[in-house]
ZAVOLO-726388 format. One line per 5 residues: their letters; for each residue x, y, z of N, C-alpha, C, O. Coordinates in pm, whole numbers, plus 50000, padded with zeros to 5 digits. Atoms other than C-alpha are relative to their C-alpha. Layout:
a) X,Y,Z,X,Y,Z,X,Y,Z,X,Y,Z | ...
***
This chain:
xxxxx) 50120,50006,50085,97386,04216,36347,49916,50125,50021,49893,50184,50127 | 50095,49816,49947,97165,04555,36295,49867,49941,50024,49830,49835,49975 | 50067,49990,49899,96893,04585,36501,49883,50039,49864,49911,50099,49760 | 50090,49962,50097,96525,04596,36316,49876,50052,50076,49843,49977,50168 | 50113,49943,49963,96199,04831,36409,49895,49981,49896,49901,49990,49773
xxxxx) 50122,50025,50154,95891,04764,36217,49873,50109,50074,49824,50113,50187 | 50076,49893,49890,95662,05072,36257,49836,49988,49893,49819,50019,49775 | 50160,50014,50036,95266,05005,36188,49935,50089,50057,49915,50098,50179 | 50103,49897,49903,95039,05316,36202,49879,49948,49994,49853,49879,49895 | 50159,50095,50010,94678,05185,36269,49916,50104,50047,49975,50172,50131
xxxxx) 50095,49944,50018,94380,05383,36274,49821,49957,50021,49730,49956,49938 | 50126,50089,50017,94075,05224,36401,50033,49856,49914,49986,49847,49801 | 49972,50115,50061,94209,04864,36305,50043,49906,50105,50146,49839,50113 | 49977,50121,49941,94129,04661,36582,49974,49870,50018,50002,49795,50111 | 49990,50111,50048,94025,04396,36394,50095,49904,49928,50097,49785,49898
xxxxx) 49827,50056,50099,94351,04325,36212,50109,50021,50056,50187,49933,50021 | 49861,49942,49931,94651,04479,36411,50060,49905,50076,50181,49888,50065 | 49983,50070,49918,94645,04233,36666,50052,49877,49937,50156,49828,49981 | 49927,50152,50083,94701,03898,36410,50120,50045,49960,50218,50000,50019 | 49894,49892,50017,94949,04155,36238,50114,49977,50072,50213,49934,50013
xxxxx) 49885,49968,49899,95181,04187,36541,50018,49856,50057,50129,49822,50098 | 49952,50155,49945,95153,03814,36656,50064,49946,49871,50143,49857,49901 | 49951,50099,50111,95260,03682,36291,50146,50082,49988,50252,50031,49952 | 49809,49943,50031,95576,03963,36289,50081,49893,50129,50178,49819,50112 | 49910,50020,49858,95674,03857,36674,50002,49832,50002,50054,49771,50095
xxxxx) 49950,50178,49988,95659,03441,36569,50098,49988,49903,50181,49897,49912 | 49914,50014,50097,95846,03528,36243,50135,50057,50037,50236,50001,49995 | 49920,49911,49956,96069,03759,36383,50027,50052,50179,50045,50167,50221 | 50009,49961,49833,96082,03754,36786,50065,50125,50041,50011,50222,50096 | 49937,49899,49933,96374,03963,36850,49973,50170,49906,50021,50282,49927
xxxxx) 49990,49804,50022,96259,04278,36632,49845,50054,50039,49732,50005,50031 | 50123,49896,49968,96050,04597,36760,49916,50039,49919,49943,50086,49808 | 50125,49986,50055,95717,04634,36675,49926,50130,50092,49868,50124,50200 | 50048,49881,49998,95614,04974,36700,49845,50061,49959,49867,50146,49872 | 50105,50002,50019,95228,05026,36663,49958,50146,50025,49952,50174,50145
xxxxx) 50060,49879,49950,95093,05397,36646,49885,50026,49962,49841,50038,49848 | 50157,49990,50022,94754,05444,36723,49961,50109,50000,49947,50171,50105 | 50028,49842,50026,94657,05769,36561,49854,50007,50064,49761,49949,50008 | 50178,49943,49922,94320,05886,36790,49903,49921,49963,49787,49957,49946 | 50158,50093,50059,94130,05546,36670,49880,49989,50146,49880,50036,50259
xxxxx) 50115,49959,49934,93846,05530,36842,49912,49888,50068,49813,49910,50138 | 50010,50120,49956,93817,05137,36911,50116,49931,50068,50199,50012,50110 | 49910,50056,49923,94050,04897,37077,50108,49987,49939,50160,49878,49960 | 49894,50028,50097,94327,04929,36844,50113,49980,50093,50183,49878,50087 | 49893,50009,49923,94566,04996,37100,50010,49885,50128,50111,49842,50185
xxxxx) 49988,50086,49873,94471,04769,37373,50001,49881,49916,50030,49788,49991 | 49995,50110,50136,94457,04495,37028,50127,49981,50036,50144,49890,50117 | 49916,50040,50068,94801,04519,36945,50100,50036,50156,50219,50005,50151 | 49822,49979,49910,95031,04632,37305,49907,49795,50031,49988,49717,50083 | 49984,50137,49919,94828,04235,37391,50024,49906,49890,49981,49790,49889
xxxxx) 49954,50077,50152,94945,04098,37070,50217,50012,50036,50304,49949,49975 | 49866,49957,50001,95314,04238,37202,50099,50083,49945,50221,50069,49940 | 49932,49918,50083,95375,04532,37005,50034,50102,50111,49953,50102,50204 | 50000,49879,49940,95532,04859,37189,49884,50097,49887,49871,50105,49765 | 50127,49930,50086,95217,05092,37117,50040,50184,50085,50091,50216,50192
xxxxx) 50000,49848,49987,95204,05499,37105,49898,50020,49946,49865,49975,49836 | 50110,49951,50078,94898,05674,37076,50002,50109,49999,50048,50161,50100 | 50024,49870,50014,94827,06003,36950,49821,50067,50076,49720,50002,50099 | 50109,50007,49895,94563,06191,37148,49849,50021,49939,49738,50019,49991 | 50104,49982,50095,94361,06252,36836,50010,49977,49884,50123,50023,49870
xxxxx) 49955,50043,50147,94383,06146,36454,50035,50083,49925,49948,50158,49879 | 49966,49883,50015,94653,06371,36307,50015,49970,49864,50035,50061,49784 | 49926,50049,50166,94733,06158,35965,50090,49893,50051,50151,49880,50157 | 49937,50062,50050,94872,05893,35826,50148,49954,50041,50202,49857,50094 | 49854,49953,49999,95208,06037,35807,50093,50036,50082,50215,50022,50073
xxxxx) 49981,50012,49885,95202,06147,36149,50055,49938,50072,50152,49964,50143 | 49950,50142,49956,95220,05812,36247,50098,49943,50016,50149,49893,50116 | 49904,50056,50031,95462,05708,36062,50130,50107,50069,50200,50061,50159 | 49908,49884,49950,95700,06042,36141,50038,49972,50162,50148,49954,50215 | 50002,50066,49821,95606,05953,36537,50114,49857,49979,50236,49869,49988
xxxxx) 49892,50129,50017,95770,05576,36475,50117,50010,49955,50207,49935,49994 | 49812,49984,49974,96095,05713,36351,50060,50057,50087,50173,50036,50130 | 49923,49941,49865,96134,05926,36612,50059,49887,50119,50163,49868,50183 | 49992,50124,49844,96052,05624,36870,50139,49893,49964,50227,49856,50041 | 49949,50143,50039,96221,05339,36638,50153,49989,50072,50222,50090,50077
xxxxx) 49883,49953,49950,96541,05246,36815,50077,49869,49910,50197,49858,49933 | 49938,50054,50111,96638,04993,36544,50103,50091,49864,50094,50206,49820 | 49913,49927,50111,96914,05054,36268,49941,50009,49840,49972,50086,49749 | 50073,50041,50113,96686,04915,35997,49831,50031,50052,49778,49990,50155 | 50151,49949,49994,96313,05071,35962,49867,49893,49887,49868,49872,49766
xxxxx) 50113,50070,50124,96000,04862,35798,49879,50097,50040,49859,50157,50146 | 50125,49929,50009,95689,05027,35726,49880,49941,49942,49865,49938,49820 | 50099,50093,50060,95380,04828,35692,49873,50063,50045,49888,50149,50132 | 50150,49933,49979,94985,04936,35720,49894,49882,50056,49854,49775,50010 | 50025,50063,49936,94831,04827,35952,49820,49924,49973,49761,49854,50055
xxxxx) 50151,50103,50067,94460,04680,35750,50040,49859,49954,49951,49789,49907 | 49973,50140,50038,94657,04347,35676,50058,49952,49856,50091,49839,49821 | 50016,50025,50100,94699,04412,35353,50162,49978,49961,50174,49969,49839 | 49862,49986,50004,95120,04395,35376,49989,49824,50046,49894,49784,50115 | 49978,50149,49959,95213,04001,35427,50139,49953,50079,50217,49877,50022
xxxxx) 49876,50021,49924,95502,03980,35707,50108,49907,49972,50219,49918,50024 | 49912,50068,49977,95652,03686,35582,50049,50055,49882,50132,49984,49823 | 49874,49995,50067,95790,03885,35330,50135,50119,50070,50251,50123,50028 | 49917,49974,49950,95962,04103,35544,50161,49968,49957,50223,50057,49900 | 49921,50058,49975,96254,03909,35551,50082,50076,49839,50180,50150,49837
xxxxx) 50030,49958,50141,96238,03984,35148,50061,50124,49966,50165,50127,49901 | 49981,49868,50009,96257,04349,35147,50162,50036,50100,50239,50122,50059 | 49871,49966,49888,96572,04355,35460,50085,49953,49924,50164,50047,49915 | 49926,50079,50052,96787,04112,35245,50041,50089,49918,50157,50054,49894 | 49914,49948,50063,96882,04389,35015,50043,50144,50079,50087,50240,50016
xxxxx) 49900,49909,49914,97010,04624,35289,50100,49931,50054,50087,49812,50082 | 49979,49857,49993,97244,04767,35370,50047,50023,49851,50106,50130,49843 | 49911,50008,50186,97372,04724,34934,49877,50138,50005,49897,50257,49986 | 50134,49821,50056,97045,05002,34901,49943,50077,50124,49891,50024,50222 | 50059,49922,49874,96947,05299,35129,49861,49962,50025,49801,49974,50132
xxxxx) 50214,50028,49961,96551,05187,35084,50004,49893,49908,50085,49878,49816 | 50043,50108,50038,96395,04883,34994,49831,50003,49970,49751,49994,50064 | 50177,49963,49984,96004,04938,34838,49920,49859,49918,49923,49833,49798 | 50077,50093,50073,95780,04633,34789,49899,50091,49893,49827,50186,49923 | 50104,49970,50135,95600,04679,34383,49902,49946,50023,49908,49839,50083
xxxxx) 50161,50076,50006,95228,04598,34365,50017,49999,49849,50078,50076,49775 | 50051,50043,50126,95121,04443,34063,49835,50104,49944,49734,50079,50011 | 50072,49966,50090,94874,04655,33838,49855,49983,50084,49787,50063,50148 | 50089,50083,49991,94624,04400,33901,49964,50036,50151,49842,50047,50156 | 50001,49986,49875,94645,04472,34304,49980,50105,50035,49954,50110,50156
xxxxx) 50085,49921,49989,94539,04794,34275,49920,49990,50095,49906,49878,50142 | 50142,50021,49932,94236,04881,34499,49900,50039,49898,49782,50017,49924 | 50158,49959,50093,94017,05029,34168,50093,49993,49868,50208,49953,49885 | 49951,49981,50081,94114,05080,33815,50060,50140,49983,50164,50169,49924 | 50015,49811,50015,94087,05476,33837,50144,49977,50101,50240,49982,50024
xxxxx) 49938,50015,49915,94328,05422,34126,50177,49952,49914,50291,49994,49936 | 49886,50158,50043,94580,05142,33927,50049,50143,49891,50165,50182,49883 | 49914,49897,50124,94592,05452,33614,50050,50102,50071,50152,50155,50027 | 49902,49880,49965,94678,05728,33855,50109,49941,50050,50200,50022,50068 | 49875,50002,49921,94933,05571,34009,50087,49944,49900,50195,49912,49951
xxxxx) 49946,50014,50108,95068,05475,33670,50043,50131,49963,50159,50137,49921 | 49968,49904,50085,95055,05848,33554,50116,50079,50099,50212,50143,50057 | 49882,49941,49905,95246,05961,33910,50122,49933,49995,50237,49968,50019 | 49770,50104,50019,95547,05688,33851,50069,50053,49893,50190,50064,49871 | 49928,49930,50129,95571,05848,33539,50002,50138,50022,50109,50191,49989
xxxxx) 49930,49831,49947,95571,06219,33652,50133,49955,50066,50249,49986,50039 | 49845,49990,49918,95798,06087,33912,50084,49961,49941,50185,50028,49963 | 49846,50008,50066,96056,05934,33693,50075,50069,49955,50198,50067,49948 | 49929,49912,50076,96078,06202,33515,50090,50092,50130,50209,50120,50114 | 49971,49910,49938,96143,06412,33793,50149,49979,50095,50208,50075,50144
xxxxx) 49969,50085,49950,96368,06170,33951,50108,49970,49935,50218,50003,49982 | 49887,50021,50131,96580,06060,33652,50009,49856,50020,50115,49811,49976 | 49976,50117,49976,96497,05672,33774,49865,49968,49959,49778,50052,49983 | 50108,50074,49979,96220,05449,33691,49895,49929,50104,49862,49812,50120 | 50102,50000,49899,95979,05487,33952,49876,49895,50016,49762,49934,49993
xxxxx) 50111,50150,50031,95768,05113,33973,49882,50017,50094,49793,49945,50049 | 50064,49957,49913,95542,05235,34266,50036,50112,50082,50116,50105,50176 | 49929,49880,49888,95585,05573,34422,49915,50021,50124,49960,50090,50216 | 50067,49969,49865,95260,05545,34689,50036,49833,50070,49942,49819,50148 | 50015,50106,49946,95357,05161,34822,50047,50044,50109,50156,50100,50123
xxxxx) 49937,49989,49794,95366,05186,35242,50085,49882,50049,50129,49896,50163 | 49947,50042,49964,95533,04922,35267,50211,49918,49961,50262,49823,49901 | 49850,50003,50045,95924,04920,35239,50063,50034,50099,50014,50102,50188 | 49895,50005,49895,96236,04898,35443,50115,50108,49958,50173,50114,49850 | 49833,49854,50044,96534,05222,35453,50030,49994,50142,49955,49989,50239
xxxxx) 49864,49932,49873,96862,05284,35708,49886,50089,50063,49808,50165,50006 | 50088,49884,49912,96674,05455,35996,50076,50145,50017,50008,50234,50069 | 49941,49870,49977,96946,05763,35997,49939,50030,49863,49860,50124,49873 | 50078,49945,50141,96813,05813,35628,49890,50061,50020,49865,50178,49994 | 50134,49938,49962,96471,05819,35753,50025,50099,50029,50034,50193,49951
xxxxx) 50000,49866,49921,96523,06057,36031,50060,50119,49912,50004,50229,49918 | 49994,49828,50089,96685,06332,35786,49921,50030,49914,49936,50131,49846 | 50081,49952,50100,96411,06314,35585,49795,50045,50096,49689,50084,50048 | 50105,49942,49890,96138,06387,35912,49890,50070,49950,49771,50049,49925 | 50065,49867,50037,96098,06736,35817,49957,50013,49890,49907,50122,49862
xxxxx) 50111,49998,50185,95947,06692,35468,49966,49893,50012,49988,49849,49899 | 50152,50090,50046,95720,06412,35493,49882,50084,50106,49878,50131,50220 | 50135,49973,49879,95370,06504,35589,49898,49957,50063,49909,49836,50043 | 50053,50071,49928,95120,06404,35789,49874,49932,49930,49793,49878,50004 | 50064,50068,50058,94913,06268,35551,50011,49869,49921,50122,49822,49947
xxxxx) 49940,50134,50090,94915,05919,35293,50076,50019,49928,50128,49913,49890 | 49920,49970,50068,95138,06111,35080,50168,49979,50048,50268,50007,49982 | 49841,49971,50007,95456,06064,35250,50071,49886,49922,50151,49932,49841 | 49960,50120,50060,95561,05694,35113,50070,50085,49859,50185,50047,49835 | 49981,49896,50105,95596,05989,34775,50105,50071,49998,50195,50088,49916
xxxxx) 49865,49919,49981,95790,06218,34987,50153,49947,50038,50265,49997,50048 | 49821,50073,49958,96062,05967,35080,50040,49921,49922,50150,49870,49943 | 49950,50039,50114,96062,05810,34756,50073,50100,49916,50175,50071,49854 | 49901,49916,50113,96180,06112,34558,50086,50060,50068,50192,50044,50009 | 49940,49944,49909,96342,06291,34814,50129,49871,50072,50230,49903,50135
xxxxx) 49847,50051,49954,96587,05993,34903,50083,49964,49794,50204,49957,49776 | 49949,49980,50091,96604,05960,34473,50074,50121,50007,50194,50103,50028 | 49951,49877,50045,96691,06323,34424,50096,50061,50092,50120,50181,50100 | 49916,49953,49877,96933,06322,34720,50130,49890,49956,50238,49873,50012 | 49858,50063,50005,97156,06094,34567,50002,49875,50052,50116,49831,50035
xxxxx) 49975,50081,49907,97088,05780,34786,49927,49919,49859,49863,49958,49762 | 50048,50112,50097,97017,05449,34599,49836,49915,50087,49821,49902,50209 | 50105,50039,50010,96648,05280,34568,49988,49852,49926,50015,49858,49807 | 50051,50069,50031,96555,04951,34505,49895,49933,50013,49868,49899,50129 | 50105,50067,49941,96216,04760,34425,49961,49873,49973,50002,49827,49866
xxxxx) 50008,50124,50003,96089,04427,34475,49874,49982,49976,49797,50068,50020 | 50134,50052,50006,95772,04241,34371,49944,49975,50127,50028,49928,50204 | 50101,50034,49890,95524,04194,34648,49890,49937,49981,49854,49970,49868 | 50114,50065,50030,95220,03990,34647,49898,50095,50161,49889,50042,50272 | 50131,50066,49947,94920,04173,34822,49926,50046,50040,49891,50156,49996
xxxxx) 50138,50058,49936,94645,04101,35031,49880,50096,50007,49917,50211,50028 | 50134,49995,50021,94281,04189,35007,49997,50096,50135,50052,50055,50237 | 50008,49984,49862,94204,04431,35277,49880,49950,50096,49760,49949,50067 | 50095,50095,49906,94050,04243,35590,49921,50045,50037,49863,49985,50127 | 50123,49918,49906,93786,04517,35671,50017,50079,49947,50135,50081,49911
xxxxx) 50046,49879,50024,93670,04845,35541,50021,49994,49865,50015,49896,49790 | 49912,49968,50089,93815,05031,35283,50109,50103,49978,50173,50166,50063 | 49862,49866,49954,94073,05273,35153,49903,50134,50044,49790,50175,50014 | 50023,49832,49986,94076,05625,35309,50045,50071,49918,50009,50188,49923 | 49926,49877,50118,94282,05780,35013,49878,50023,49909,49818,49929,49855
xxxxx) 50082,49920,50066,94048,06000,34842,50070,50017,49851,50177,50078,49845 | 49954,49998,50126,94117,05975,34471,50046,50144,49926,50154,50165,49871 | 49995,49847,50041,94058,06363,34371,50119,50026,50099,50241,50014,50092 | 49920,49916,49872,94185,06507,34673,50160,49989,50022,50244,50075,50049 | 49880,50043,49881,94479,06261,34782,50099,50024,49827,50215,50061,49812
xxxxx) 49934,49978,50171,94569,06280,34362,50109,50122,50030,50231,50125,50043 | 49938,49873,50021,94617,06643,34376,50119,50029,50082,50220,50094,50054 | 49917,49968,49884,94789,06647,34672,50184,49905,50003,50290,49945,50051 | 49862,50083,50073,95085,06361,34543,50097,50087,49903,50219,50105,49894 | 49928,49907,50131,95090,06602,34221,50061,50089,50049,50156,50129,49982
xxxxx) 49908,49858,49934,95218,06895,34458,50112,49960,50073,50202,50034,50114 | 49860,50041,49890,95460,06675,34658,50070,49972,49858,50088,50088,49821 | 49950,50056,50114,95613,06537,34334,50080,50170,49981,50192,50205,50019 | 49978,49877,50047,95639,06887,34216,50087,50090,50121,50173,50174,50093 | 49918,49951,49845,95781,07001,34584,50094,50023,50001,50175,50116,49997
xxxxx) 49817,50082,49972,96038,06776,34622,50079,50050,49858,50187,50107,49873 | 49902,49967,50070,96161,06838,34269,50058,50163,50019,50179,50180,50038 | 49975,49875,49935,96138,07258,34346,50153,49963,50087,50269,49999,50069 | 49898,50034,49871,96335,07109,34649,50158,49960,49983,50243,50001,50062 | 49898,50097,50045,96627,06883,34472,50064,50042,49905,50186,50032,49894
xxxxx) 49930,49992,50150,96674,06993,34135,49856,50070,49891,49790,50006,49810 | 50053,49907,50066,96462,07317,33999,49937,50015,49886,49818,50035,49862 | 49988,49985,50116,96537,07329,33674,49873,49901,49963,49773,49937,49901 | 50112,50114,50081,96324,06974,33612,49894,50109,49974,49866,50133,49857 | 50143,49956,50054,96010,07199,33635,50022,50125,49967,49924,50162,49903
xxxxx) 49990,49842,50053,96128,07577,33560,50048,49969,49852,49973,50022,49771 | 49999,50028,50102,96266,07457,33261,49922,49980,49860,49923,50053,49761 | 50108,49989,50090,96014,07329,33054,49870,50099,50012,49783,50113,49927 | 50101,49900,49984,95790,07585,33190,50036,50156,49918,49960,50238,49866 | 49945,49874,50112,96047,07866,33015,50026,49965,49926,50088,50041,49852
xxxxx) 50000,50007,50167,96052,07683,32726,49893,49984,49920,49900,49965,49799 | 50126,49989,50031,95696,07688,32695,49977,50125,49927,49953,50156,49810 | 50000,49811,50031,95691,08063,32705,50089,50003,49884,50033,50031,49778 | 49927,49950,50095,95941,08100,32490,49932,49934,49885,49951,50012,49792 | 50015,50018,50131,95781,07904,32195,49852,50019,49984,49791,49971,49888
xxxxx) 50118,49976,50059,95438,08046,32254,50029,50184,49963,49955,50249,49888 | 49967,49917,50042,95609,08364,32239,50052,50032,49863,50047,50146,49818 | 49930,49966,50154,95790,08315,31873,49876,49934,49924,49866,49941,49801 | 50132,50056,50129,95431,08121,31758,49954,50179,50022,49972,50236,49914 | 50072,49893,50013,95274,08482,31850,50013,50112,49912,49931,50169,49839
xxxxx) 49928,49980,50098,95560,08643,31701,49960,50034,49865,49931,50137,49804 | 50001,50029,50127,95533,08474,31403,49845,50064,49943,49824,50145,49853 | 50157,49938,50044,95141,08541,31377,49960,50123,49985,49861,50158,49920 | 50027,49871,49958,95148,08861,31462,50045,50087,49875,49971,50169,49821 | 49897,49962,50098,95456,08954,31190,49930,49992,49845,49916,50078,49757
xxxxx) 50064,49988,50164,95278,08791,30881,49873,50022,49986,49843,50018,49867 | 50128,49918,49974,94908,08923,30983,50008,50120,49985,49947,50166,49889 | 50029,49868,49954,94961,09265,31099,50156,50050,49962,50176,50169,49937 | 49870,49882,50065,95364,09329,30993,50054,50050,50156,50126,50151,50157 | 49987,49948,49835,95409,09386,31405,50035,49919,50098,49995,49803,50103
xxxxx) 49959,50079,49866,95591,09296,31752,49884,50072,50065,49861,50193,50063 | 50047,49939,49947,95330,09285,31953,49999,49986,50169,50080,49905,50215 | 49966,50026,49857,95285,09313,32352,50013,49900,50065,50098,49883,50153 | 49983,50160,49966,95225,08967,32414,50072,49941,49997,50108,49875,50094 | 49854,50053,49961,95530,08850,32270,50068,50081,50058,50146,50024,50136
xxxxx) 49912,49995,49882,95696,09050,32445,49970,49948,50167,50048,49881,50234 | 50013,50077,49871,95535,08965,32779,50045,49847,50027,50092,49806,50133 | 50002,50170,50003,95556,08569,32692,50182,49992,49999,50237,49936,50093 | 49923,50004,49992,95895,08616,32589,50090,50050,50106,50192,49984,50128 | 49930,49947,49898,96031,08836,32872,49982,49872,50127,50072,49810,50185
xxxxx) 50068,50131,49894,95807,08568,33120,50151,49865,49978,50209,49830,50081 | 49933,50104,50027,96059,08282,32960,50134,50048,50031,50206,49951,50048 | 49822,49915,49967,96423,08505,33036,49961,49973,50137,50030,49901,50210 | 50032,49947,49851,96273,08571,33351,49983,49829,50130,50026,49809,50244 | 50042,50103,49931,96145,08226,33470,50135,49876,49986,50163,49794,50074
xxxxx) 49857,50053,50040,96480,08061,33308,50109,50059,50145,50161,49988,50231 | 49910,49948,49943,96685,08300,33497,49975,49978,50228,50039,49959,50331 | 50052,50086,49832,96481,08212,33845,50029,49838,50026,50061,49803,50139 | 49919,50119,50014,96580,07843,33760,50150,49991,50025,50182,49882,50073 | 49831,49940,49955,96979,07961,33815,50018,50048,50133,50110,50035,50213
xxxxx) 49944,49954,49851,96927,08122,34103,49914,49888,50137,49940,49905,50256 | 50025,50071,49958,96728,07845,34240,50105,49838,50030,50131,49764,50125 | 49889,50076,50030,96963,07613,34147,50114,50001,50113,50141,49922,50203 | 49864,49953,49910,97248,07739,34324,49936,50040,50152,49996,49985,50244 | 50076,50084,49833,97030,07757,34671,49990,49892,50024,50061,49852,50117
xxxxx) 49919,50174,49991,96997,07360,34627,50134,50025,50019,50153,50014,50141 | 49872,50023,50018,97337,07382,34586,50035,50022,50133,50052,49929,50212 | 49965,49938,49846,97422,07611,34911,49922,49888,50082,49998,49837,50165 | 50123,50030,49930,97109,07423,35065,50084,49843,50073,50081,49805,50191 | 49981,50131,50052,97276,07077,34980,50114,50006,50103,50102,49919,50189
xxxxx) 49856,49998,49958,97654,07175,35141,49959,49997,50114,49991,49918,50202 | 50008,49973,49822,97516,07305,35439,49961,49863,50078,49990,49810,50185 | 50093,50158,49927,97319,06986,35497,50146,49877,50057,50186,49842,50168 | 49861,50054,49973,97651,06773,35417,50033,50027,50127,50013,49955,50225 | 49920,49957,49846,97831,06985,35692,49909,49991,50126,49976,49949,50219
xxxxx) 50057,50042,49900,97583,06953,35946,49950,49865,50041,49892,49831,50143 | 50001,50138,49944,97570,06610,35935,50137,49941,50027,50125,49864,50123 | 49861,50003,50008,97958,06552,35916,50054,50049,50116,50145,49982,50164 | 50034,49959,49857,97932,06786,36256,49987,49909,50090,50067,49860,50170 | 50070,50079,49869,97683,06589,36446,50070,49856,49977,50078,49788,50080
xxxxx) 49925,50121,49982,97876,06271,36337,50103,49994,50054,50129,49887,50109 | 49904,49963,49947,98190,06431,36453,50002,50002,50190,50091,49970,50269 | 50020,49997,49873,98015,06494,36793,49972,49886,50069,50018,49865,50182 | 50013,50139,49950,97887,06149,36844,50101,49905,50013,50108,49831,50111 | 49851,50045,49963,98238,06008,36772,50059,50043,50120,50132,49958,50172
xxxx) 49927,49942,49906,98360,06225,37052,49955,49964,50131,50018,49930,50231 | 50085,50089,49838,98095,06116,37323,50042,49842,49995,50076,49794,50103 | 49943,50128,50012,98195,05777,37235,50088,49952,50029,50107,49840,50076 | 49863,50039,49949,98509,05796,37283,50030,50063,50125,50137,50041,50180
***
């Protein structure tokens, strides 16, 4: 039977962490409960190691993402959950989200619309599922939900690109899409958070999704965004063209700049391309390696 880690980063949440970790460890006794207390500043940690979680604290509050990045390192489970530690994740569905591993590399509980924390909130994260699909080539039902279950060797190769902020849940959604690995999501029901509110900054944490989105695709598969960006150029170059021709009777510098811009930004899409590509093999072979080497200590 594979082995399960459930990794909760908490942040000043030592009013909630502690029920948290007693309702996983009655539902679930034999799996690790991993608690990382990013530099909170109340009893979070002395909450949840007497609740029975293994706890790690950071020596100051580095992010989010941090957190989470720290708990795969630690997790010594084969199967990873990721839940937030304000209460607002409901443990007994756990069970829920594991049931379709190992058939899918990740498992991401959907929030309902309605479950939102604001409205402003409920439409951006409508307009990022839809960037991301596109980017993605899958129907993206929640791309910021923290709480979902993926193969912990999956995780760990994906370390080095999540960051230490709320954005990573983003970076390991498109980044295990655009890698080829399969995604499935499930309805979730929930909960109200038991204290405060959110820390995601709407402006700020927005912009900052829109550049990972945009990253990862750079990262995976180029073309998605060089593409329509040189076919932009190119058809504000033949409108200028055109304006220019039955006005004035003239090519003028602009189209050429707009148009050269679109050869040029096309042709950086190709050679981008084919780095994924190299980028992609090498990866293959160095994991095919280190699997090679672990077979060998083994035996």
């Amino acid at each position: 039977m594979e082995s399960v880690s459930i990794i909760i980063p908490a942040f000043n949440e030592a009013g909630t962490i502690g029920g948290i970790v007693r309702d996983i460890k009655t539902r679930h006794p034999h799996f690790e409960v991993l608690v990382i207390d990013d530099g909170s500043a109340d009893e979070t940690a002395a909450a949840a190691q007497a609740a029975g979680a293994n706890v790690y604290r950071h020596p100051y509050n580095i992010g989010n993402g941090a957190s989470v990045k720290t708990g795969i390192r630690l997790a010594r489970g084969d199967y990873l959950v990721f839940m937030d530690g304000d209460g607002q994740h409901d443990p007994n569905q756990i069970e829920g989200l594991l049931s379709f591993l190992p058939d899918f590399d990740m498992v991401v509980g959907q929030r309902r619309m309605s479950e939102q924390s604001s409205f402003l909130r409920g439409i951006g994260n409508y307009i990022y599922n839809y960037f991301a699909s596109y980017v993605a080539k899958f129907p993206v039902k929640d791309l910021t939900s923290g709480f979902r279950a993926v193969k912990a060797d999956i995780a760990r190769s994906f370390v080095s690109l999540l960051p230490n902020t709320y954005s990573y849940p983003t970076t390991l959604t498109l980044g295990i899409l655009r890698s080829g690995r399969s995604l499935k999501y499930v309805p979730v029901k929930v909960r109200k958070r038991q204290k405060g509110k959110s820390q995601v900054r709407l402006f700020n944490d927005g912009v900052r999704f829109l550049m990972i989105i945009i990253r990862i695709c750079t990262l995976y598969s180029p073309m998605r965004v060089f593409l329509p960006v040189s076919f932009l150029m190119l058809l504000l170059g033949l409108a200028r063209y055109a304006y220019t021709y039955f006005s004035e009777g003239r090519f003028t510098n602009m189209s050429a700049i707009l148009l050269v811009t679109s050869i040029l930004i096309f042709m950086m899409s190709l050679i981008s391309e084919q780095l994924c590509q190299m980028r992609a093999e090498h990866t293959k072979e160095t994991i095919v390696n280190r699997e090679d080497c672990q077979n060998s200590n083994s035996d």
